[in-house]
N, C-alpha and C positions, 0 to 999 in steps of 0.2 A: 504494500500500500504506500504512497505519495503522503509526503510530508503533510502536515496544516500550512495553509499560508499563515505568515505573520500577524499577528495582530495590528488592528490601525490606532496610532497614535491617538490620545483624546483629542488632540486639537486639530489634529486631520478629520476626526469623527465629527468636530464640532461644527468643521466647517464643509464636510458632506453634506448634513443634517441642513445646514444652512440654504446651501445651496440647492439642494432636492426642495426644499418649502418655497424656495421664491421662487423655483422653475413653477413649482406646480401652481405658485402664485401669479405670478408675474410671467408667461410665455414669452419666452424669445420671440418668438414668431406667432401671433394667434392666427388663428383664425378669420379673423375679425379684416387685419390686415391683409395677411395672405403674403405670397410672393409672388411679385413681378412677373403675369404672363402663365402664374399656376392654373390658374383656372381654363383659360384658353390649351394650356398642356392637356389638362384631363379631358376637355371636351374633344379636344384632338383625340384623344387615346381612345375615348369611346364611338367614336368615329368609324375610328381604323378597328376597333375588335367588331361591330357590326358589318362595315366591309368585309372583312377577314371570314367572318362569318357567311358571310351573304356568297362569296365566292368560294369558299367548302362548300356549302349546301350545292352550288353549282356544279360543283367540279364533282358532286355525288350524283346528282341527278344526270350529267352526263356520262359518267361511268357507270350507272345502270340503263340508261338507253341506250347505250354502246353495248351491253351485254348483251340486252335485250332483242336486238338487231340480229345482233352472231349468235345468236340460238337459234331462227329460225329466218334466213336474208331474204325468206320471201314476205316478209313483212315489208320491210324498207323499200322493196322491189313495188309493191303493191301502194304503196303510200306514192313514190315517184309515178306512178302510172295518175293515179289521182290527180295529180299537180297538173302533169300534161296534160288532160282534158280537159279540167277547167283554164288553162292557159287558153287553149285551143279555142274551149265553148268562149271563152271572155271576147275574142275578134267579133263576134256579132253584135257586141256594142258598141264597136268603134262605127259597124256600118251605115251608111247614112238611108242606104234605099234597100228594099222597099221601108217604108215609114211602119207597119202594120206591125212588121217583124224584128226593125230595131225597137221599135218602144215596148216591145215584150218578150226581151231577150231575158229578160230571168227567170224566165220559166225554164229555159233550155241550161242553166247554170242551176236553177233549183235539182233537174232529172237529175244532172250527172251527180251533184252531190248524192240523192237520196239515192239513187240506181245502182251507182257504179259500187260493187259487191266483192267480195274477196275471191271470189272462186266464179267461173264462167258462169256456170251452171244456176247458182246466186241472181247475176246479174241479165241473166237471161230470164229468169221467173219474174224477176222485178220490171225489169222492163216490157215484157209481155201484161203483167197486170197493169200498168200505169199506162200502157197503149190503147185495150182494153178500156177500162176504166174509164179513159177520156175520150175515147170514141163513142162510148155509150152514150154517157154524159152529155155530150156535145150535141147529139143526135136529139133524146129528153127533151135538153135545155130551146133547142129549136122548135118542137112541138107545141113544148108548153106556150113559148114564146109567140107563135102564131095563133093558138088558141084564144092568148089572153087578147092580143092586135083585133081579134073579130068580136070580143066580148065589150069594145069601149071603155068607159069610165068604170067597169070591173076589173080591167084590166091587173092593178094592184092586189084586186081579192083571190084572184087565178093565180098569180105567180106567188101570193103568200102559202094559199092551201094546195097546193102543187109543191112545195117546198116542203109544209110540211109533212107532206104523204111520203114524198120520194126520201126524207129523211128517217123517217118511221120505218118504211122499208129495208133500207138499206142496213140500215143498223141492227134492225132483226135479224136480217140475212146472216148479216155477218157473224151474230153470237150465234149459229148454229157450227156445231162440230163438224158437218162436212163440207165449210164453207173455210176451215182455217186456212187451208194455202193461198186463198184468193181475198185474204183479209185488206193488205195492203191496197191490193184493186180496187174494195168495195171503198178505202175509204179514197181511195184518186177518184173515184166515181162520182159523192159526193161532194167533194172539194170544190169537182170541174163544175157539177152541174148548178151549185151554188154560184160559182164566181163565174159563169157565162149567162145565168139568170140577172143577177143585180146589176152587172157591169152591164150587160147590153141591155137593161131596162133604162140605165141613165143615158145610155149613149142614142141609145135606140139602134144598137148595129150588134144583133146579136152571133151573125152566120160570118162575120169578120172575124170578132173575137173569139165564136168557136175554130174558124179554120186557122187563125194565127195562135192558138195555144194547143190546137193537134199538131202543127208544124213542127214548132218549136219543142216541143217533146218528143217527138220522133228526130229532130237532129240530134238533141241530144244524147236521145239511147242510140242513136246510130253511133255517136262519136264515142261513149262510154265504150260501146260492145267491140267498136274496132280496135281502141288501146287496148282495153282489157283482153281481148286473143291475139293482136299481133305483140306486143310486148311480153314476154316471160310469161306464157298463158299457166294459168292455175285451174287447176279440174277438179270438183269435189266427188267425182266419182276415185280418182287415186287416192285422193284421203283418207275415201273410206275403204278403201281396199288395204291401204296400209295401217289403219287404224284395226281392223278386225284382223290383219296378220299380228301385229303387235300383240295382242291381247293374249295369243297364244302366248308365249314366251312368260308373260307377269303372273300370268294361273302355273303355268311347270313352275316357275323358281319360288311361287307360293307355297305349294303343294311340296315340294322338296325340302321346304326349310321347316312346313309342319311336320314332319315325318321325321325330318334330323332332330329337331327339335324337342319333341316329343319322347323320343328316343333314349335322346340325351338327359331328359329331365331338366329340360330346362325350363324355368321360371320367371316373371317378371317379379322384379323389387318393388315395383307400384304399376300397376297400368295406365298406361298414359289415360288423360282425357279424351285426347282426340279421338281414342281409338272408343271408348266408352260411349261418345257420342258418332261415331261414326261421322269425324271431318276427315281430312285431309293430314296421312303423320307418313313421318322417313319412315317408319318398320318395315321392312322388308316382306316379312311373310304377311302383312296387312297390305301394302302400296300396292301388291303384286293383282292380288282378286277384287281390292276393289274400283282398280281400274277399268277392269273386265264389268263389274257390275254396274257402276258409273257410265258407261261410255253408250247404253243404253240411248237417252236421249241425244246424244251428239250422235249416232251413227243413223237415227230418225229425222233429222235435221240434214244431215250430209243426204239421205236417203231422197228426200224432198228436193235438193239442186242437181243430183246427178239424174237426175231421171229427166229434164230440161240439155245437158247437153249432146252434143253431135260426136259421133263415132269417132276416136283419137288415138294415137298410141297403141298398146295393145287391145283395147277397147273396143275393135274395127267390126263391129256389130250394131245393127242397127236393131233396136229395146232389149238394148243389153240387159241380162238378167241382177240387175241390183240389189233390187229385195234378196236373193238368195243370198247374199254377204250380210245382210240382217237376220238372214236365218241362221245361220253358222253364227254371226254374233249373240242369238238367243241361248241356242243348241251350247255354246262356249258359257255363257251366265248361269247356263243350269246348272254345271260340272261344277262352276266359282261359287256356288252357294252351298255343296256340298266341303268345297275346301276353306269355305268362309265356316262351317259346322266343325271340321279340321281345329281349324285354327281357337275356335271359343273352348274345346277342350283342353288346349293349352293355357287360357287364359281361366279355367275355370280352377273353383277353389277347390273343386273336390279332385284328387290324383290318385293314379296309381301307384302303388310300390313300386321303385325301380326294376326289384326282383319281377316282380310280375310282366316288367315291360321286356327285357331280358329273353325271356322266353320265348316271345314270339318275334322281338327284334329283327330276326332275319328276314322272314316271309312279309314282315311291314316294311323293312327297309327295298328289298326287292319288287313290291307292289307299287311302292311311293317314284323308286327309278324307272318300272316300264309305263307306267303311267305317264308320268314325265316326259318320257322319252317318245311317247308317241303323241303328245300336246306338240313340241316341239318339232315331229316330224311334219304334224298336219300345220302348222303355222310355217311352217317352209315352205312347204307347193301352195299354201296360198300366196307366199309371199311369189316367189317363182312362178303361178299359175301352171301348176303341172299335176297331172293326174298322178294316183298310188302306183306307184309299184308294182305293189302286191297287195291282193285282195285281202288276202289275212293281217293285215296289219295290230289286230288286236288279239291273236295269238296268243304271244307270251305275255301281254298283263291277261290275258283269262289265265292263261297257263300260275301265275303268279298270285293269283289271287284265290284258286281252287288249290293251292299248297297252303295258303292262309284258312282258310275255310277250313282245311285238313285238319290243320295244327290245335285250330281252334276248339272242330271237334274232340280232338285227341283229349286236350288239355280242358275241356268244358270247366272242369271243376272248378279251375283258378278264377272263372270268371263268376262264377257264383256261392250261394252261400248254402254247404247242401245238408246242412240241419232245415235247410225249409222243406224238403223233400217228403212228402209224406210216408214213403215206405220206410225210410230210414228213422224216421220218429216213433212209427210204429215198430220195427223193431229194439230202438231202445227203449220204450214206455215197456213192452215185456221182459227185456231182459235185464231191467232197472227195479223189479218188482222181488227178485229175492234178496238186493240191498237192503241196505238197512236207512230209513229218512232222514235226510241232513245231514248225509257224508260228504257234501262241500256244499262250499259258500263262493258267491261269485266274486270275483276278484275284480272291483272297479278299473285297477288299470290294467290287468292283464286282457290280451287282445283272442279272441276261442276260437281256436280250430276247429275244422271235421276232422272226422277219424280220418278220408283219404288225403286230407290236405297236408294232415302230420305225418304221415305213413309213407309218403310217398318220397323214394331215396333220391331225387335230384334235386329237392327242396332242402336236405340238409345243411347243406352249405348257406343257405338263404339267410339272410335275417329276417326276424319277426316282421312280421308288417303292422307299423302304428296305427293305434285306430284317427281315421279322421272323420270332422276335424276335432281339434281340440276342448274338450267342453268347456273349460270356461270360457273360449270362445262367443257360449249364448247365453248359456245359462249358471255363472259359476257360484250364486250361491245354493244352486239344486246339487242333490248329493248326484256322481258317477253311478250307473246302473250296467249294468254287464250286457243288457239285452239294448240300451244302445250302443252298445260298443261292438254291438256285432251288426246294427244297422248301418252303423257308419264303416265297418268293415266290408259290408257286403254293397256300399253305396262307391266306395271305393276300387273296388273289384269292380264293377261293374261302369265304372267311367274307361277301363280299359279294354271291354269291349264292346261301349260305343265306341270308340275309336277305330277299332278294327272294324265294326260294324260298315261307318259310313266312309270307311277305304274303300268296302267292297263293294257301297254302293254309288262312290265315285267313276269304280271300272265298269259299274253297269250303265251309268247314263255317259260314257264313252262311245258308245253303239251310237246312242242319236245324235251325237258331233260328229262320228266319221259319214253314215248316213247322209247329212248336211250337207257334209265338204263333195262328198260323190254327187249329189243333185248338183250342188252348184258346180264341177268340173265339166259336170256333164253339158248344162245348160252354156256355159261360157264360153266351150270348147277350150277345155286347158289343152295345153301340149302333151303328148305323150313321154310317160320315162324314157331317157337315154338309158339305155344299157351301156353300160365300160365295154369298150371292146378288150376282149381274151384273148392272149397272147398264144400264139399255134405252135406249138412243141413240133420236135422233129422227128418225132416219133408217131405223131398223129396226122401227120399231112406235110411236113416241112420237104424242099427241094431235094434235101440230102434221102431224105429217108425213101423218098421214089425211086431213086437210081438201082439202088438195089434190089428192091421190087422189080422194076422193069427190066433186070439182067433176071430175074429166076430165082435172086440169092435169097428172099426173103419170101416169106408171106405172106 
């Protein structure tokens, strides 16, 4: 340890003490006064830390729209296409003639904003309805129009109650359910036939303003539809082609990591929320299925603009079969609901013994990989468009899962509790009868076997299986009873073959995804398997091995 410092002299003390009281009295410097130019210092500094600030936040919001961009470039691609048309559409206001058509040029910059759509197929629906739409409209708004010209000074009572009929209508129309695709139509319908009523009722020039606001809507879905297919065309028939290949792959690597998982006995430390409420979480054996189950409405929406575009690409069929890729994504969401039942086994509180799992470990883990393995195959020749193989492709996960079945029966016992048994109770209630009464007592924490579950010599090694769960868990100031300690035993047994249970009933609804994937091969026209070409031995055919065939030497 370091010395003490010195002690301070009293008249050093006296004249610290001094000095500390007039500072505190008397401020060098107060406040009051200030220093020369302080004030303008700080107001500078908070200046510059809002600045400072305000260019972070920039420099952040730039480098996630820079991310944002290089995740998918057909965004950026898609926004620059935007720009160009309305550049384009914008030249009709500069134009001076005709008069009809520049003074209602933003109708033609209104389409392309509202029209011009992400994917072809989008902007082809859209622009079909708002042509539509205004063509109806326009046609209406002229009848009415002429109706009301022969009614005289009713004239205003006509275009009111014509207004508000054709608004009653349209609106009805539109909340019915087989009316959703043409919603946006129903409401360009109303809009037109509103503003070609009022406007040519002041002008009195009704068959003007309807033919310059068909015009001008049709230039600009003409100008939308040509950027948007001659620039970096976007199809939402490939989206959804690639969306429903994808989907395969997040069910296999689900499904694998249940199975490992499981296996392994692995547990969550807390369950997240997200996944408790079913949002959006990184876990892997979660992200995987509920994609697959998720993607439901996106691939009904996708389904809705592909069925609007023109033959492309691999596509070179004219009503190309699309719905069938909603089928296969259906037929895909059934299988994810069983590996979504998978998955809540592992999140569930009640478990198996390891030892229990163990046992069957191998025929689970071999179900879990051919399973996998043929998710994976069938989400390849989607991706590829290429027919099977081979017809048997579900083979060996039957093969895999009729060993599991095996096992299961073999081992029945472990899965259940066979004092429930009634023949077995009837024979101990007889043979329990030349005992003598209350030669045991049940042992609240001891965990009760059957007779073949103790007896059975590959279980020796095992340890005991705890009962679960824990009772003070619910109830800890009721006393432990033996007879729930063998419900919770037998609740526990029996979580592990649900498990195997809805494995096997994962390999059954396997059948109506490949099913799926064949109708749609079929209807698409996939390409046929390449076969590897086989290398021709010289023994089987090769040039050498003819020579001496054809001298006599061989046979």
């Amino acid at each position: 340890m370091g010395s003490l410092p010195p002690a301070v002299p009293p008249e050093l003390r006296s004249l610290q003490s001094t000095l500390d009281q007039r500072g505190l009295r008397d401020p060098l410097l107060s406040f009051d006064w200030g220093v020369p130019g302080a004030a303008a210092r700080e107001e500078e500094g908070d200046g510059e830390g809002h600045l400072r600030t305000a260019v972070g936040a920039v420099r952040r919001a730039a480098a996630e729209m820079w991310a944002f961009a290089r995740n998918d470039p057909r965004k950026p691609v898609f926004a620059a296409k935007v720009a160009t048309a309305l550049v384009l559409i914008t030249l009709l206001v500069f134009l001076r003639e005709p008069t009809d058509i520049a003074s209602h040029s933003v109708w033609a910059i209104l389409t392309v904003v509202v029209v011009f759509e992400f994917s072809i197929g989008a902007t082809l629906s859209k622009g079909f309805n708002r042509g539509l739409g205004t063509l109806t409209a326009a046609g209406l708004a002229l009848a009415v129009a002429e109706l009301s010209s022969l009614m005289g000074k009713l004239a205003m009572v006509i275009l009111i109650i014509s207004t508000f009929i054709v608004a009653f209508g349209a609106t009805l129309t539109k909340l019915h359910p087989k009316m959703k695709p043409y919603e946006y139509g129903l409401r360009v319908f109303l809009l037109t036939f509103c503003y070609v009523t009022v406007s040519g009722y002041n002008t009195g020039r009704f068959t003007a303003t309807a033919v310059s606001r068909f015009i001008l809507i049709a230039i600009g879905a003409a100008v939308s539809l040509a950027v948007n297919i001659g620039i970096h065309p976007i199809w939402a028939g490939e989206d959804l082609h690639n969306l429903v290949a994808k989907n395969f792959g997040g069910v296999a690597k689900s499904l694998e990591g249940c199975v490992d998982g499981y296996l392994k006995c692995m547990e969550y430390e807390r369950v997240p929320s997200t996944i408790l409420t079913y949002q959006a979480s990184d876990d892997p054996l979660y992200s995987g299925y509920r994609a697959a189950v998720e993607a439901s409405a996106q691939e009904e929406a996708l389904l809705g603009f592909a069925i609007w575009e023109p033959p492309h690409g691999p596509y070179k069929m004219m009503k190309y079969p699309w719905r069938n890729y909603t089928k296969v994504g259906g037929a895909l969401r059934h299988c994810s609901f069983a590996v979504m039942a998978l998955h809540g086994c592992i999140l569930s509180e009640i478990q198996a013994p390891p030892e229990s799992r163990k046992v069957f470990s191998a025929e689970l883990h071999r179900v879990g990989q051919e399973s996998a393995k043929v998710l994976r195959e069938l989400g390849h020749r989607v991706k590829t468009m290429m027919k099977l193989s081979s017809p048997n492709i579900l083979s060996e996960v039957h093969l895999a899962a009729e060993e599991l079945q095996k096992k299961i029966d073999h081992k029945s016992y472990l899965l259940v509790n066979t004092e429930k048994w009634q023949a077995i109770i009837r024979r101990q209630e007889g043979a329990g009868k030349d005992e003598l009464p209350g030669r045991a007592t049940a042992n609240p924490g001891a965990v009760h076997k059957s007779n073949s579950f103790a007896s059975s010599p590959f279980l020796s090694s095992f340890k005991p299986q705890p009962p679960w769960p824990v009772r003070r868990s619910f109830c800890p100031s009721l006393p432990f009873e033996a007879a729930e300690s063998r419900t919770y035993e037998s609740a526990s047994a029996l979580s592990l073959a649900t498990f195997a249970s809805l494995l096997i009933e994962f390999v059954a609804r396997l059948r109506n995804l490949v099913d799926a994937f064949e109708e749609l091969s079929e209807s698409a026209n996939f390409k046929d398997p390449v076969e590897e070409p086989t290398a021709i031995s010289r023994e089987s055919g090769g040039v050498l091995s003819r020579i001496p065939r054809f001298l006599g030497l061989k046979s």
